[in-house]
C-alpha positions as CSV (number, residue, x, y, z in Angstrom):
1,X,78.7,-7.2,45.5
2,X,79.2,-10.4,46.3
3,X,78.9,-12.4,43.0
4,X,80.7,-10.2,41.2
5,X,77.6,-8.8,39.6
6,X,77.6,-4.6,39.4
7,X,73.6,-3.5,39.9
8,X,74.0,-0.4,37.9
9,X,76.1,-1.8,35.0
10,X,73.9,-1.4,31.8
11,X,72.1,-4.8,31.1
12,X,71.8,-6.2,27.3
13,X,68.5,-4.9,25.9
14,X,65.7,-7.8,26.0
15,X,65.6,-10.8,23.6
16,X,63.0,-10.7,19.9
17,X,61.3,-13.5,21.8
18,X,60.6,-11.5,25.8
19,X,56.8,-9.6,25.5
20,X,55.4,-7.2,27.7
21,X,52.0,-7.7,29.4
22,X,49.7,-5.1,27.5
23,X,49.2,-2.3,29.6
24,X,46.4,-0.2,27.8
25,X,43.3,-1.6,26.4
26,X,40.8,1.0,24.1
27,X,37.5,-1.1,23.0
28,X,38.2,-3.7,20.6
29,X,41.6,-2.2,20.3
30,X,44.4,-3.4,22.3
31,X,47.9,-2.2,22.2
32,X,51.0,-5.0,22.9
33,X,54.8,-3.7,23.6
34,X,56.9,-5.8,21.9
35,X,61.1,-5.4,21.2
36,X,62.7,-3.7,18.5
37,X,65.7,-4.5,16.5
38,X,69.1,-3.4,17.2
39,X,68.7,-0.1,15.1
40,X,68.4,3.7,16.3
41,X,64.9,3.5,17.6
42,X,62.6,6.8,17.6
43,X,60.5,8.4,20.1
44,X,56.8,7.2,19.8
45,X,54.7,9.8,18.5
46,X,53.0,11.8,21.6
47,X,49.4,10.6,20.5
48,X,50.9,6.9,21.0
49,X,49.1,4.6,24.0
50,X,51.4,3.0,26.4
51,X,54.7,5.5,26.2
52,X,56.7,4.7,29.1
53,X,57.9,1.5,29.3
54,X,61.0,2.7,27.2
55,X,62.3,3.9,24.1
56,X,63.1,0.2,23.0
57,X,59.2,-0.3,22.2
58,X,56.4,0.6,19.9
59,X,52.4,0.9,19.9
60,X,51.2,-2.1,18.0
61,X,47.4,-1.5,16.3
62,X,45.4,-5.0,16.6
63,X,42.2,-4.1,15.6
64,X,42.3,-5.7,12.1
65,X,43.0,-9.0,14.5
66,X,38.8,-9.1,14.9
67,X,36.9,-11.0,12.5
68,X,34.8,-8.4,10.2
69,X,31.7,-11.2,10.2
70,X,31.5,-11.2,14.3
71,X,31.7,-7.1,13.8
72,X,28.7,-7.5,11.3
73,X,26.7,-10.5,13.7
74,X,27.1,-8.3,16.4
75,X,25.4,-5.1,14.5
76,X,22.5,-7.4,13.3
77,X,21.9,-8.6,16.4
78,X,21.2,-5.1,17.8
79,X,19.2,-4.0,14.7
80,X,17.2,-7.0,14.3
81,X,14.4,-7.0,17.2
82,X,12.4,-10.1,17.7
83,X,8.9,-9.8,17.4
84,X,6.6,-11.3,19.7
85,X,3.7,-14.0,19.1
86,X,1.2,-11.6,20.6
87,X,2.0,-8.6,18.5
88,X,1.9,-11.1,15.6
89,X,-2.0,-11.9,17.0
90,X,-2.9,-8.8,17.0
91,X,-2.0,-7.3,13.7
92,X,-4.3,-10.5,12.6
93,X,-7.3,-9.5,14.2
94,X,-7.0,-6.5,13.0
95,X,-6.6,-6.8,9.6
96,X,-9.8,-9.5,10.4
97,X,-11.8,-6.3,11.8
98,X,-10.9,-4.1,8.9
99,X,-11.6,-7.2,6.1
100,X,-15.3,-7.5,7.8
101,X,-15.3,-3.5,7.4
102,X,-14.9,-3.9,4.1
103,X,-17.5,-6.6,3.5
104,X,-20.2,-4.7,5.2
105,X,-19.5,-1.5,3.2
106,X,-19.2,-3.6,-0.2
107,X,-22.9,-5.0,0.9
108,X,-24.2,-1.6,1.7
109,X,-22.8,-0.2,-1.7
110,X,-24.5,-3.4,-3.3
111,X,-28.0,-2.6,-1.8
112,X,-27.9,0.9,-2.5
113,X,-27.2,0.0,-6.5
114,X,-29.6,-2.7,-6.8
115,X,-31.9,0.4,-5.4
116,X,-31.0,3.3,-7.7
117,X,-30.6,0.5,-10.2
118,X,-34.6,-1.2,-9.0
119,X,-36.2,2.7,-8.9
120,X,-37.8,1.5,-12.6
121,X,-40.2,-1.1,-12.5
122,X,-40.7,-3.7,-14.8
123,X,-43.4,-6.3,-13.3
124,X,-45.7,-7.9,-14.5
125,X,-45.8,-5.5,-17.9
126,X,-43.7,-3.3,-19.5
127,X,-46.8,-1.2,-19.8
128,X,-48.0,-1.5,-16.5
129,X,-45.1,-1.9,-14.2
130,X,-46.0,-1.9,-10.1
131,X,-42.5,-3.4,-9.1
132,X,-39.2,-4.4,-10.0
133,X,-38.5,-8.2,-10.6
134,X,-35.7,-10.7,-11.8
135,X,-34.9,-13.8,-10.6
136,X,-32.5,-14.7,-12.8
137,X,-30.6,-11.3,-11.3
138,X,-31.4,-10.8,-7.8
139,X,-31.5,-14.1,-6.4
140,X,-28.4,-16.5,-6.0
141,X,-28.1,-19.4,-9.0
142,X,-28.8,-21.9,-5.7
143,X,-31.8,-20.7,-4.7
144,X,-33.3,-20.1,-8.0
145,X,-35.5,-23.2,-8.9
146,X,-36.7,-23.4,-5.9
147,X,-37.7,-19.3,-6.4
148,X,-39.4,-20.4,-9.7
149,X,-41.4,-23.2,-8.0
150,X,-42.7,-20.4,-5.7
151,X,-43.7,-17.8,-8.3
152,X,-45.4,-20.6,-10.3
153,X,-47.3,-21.6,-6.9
154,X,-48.0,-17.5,-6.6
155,X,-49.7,-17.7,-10.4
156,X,-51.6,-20.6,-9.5
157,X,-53.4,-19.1,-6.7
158,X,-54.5,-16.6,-8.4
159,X,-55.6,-18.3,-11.0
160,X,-57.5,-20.8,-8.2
161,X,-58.8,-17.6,-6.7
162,X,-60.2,-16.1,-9.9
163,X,-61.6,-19.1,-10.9
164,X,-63.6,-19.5,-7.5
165,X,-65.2,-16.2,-8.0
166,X,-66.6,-17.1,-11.4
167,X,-68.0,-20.3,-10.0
168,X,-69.5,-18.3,-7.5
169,X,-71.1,-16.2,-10.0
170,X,-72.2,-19.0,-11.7
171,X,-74.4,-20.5,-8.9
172,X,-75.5,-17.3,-8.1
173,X,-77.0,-16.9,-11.6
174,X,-78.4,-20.5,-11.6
175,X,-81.0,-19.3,-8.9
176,X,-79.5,-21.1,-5.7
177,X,-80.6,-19.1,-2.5
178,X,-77.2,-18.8,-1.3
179,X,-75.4,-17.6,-4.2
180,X,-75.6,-14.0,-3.4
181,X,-73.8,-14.6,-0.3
182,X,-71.3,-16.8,-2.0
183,X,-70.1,-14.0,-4.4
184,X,-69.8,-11.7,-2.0
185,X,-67.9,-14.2,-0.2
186,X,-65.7,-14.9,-3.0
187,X,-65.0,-11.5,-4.4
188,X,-63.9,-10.5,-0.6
189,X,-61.2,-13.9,-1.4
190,X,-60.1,-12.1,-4.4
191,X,-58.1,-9.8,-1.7
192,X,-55.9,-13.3,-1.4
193,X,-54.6,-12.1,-5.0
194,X,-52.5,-9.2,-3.7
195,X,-52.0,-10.8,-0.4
196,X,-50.2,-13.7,-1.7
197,X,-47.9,-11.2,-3.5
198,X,-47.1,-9.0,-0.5
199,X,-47.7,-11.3,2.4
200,X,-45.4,-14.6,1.3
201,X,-43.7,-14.5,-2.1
202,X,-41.9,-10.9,-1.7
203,X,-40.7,-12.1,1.9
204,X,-39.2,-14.9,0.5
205,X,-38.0,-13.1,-2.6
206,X,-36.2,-10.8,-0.6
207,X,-35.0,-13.3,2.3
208,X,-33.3,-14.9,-0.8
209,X,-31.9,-11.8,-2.2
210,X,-30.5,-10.2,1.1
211,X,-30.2,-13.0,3.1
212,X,-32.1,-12.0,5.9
213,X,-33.6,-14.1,8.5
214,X,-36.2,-12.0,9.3
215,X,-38.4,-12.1,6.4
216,X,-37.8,-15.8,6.1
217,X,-39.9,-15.9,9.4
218,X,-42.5,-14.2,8.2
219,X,-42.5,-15.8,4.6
220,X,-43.1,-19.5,7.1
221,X,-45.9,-18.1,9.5
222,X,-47.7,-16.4,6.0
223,X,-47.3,-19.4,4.0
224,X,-48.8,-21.9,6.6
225,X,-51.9,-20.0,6.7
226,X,-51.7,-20.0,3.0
227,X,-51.6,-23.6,3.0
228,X,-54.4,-24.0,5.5
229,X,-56.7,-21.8,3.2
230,X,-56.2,-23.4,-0.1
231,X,-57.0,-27.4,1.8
232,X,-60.0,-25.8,2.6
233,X,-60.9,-23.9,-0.8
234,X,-60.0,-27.8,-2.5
235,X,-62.5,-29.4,-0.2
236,X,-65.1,-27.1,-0.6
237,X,-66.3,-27.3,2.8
238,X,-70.2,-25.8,3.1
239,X,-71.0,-22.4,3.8
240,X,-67.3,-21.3,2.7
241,X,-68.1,-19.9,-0.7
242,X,-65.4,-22.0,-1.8
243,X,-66.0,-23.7,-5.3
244,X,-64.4,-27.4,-4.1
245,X,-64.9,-30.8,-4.6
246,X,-67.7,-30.8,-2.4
247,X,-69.5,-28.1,-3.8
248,X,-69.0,-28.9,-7.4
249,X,-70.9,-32.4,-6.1
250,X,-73.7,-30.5,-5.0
């Protein structure tokens, strides 16, 4: 040539400090090329990646070169799936719905051993029991004074009631005209002795002990008219067989 320079004489093998652009890349795993040492090189094994660029070179394994916690991150990330705010609200209501289950079934069982348990009675003798009753036991520790109050009230008319039909009696057997028709009248208010028990205190009894709102209703509309009917048996309005204050100042 011109300079001097052969083409085809053979050139000093490259410098420890000349790399090769990598020319294979597997995953995470890349393979570089760099420049032996002056020694008696061997063949890269045939399983090798990037055999070609000469026999100066050999496969160089950089996998270790990734940080093992970004390998582990990366894993998590794919295992670990987010869960949603509505999922979340919907697993609540159900468990709400299944808790309310459960409530109405532990009521149900409750009722059904208060009745196996209430199939003996015990009022108002031990000799001569009609129906089971405990206040103390079946009705809640709030409501129970105001249970008593009732039951005394219950006793009272019908002591009021039996004590009307004896004064009745007793004006009958003085000779008045009308006391025939005032017995009659007040053994027929005797009737208020079994009505008062079935008509307003069990309502109430058992609006307290299940907590129902329906025989609270009833227990109100029965005990105004039981209210009505005593003011009138304490007056002792005329013709009324009722042994008031008006009749006793006749």
């Amino acid at each position: 040539t011109m300079d001097g320079v052969n083409p085809f004489a053979k050139r000093d093998p490259p410098s420890q400090t000349e790399y090769y652009t990598p020319i294979s890349r597997s995953g995470e795993t890349m393979t570089f090329f760099r420049p032996q040492k002056q020694k008696a090189a061997s063949k890269p094994a045939a399983s090798s990646y990037g055999t070609g660029i000469g026999d100066n070179c050999e496969a160089v394994d950089v996998t270790n070169t990734v940080p093992e916690a970004k390998i582990r991150q990366k894993q998590n990330s794919h295992e670990s799936i987010p869960v949603e705010p509505q999922h979340i609200s919907e697993r609540e209501r159900a468990l709400k719905e299944r808790e309310e289950q459960l409530r109405r079934r532990e009521a149900e069982l409750g009722m059904v051993e208060r009745e196996i348990k209430h199939l003996k009675p015990n009022w108002p003798f031990e000799w001569y029991a009609l129906e089971y009753h405990d206040i103390d036991e079946e009705i809640p520790s709030s409501k129970q004074p105001m249970m008593k109050r009732l039951y005394m009230n219950l006793l009272m008319t019908w002591g009021a009631l039996s004590l009307n039909w004896i004064a009745m009696l007793g004006i009958w057997f003085s000779g008045d005209q009308s006391g025939p028709s005032y017995t009659l009248w007040g053994t027929m208010y005797l009737i208020g002795i079994p009505g008062a028990w079935k008509l307003w205190y069990r309502p109430i009894y058992f609006a307290y002990r299940d907590k129902t709102t329906l025989r609270y209703f009833c227990f109100v509309l029965s005990f105004a008219f039981h209210c009505f009917f005593v003011v009138v048996m304490a007056l002792g309005l005329p013709n009324c067989a009722a042994g008031g204050v008006m009749t006793m100042g006749e």
